[in-house]
C-alpha positions, -999 to +999 in steps of 0.1 A: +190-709+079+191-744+093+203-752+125+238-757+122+245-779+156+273-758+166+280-753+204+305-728+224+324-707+206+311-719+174+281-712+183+287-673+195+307-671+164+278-683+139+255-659+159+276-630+151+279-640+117+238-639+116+236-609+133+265-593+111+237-604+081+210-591+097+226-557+105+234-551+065+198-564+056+181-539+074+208-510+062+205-525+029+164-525+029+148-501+060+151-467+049+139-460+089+170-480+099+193-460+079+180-429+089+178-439+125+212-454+123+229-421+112+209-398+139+231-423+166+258-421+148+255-380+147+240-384+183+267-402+205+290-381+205+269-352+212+256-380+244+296-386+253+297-346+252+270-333+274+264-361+297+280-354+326+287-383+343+297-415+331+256-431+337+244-398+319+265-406+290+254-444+294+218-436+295+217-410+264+237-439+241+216-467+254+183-451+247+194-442+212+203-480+209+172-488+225+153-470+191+175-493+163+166-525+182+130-515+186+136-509+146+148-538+142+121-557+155+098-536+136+110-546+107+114-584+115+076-583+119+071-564+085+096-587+068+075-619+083+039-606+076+053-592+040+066-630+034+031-642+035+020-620+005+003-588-003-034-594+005-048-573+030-056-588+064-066-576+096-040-590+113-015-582+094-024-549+095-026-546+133+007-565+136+026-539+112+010-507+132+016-520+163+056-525+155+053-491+143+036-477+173+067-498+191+092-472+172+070-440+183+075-450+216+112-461+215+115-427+200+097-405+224+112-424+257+147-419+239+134-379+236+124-376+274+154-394+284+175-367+267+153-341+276+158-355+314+195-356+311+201-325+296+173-303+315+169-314+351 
């Protein structure tokens, strides 16, 4: 999209607009975003349940947040390098593995951090 010039409220308007578009794109195309998507929405309130205090409950949400923005950015990468065609490059292939190593590790600090909460 061009830049649209808007300022102030416009401005924070026409961003939620984009991210609005943005969140239905990946629903619509990332079968990990789906998937990940309906594990927080199964997941927070199963975090609003056992955390016991109000930053336990903050921390389990946020870390299962923290795994669909890490997606998110995963698949902004993919989306780029796809955009560039489907020969095979070395770079392109680094840059796709390392946004997926990026989601292993959003998961697996998202499964200590429960772990942590839950199991002192």
């Amino acid at each position: 999209m061009a830049k649209t010039g808007a300022t102030g409220f416009t401005r924070i308007i026409n961003a939620a607009g984009y991210s609005w578009l943005g969140f239905k794109a990946a629903y619509k195309n990332e079968a990990a975003f789906r998937q990940e998507l309906w594990l927080c929405i199964l997941l927070i309130p199963a975090a609003l349940y056992f955390g016991e205090t109000l930053m336990d409950k903050a921390i389990l949400m946020s870390s299962l947040l923290f795994v669909l923005v890490v997606e998110l950015l995963n698949s902004a990468i993919e989306a780029v390098v796809d955009r560039f065609g489907d020969e095979i490059h070395e770079l392109s292939g680094r840059a796709k593995d390392m946004g997926s190593t990026a989601v292993f590790l959003a998961i697996t600090i998202t499964v200590i951090t429960w772990l942590g909460v839950l199991y002192p």
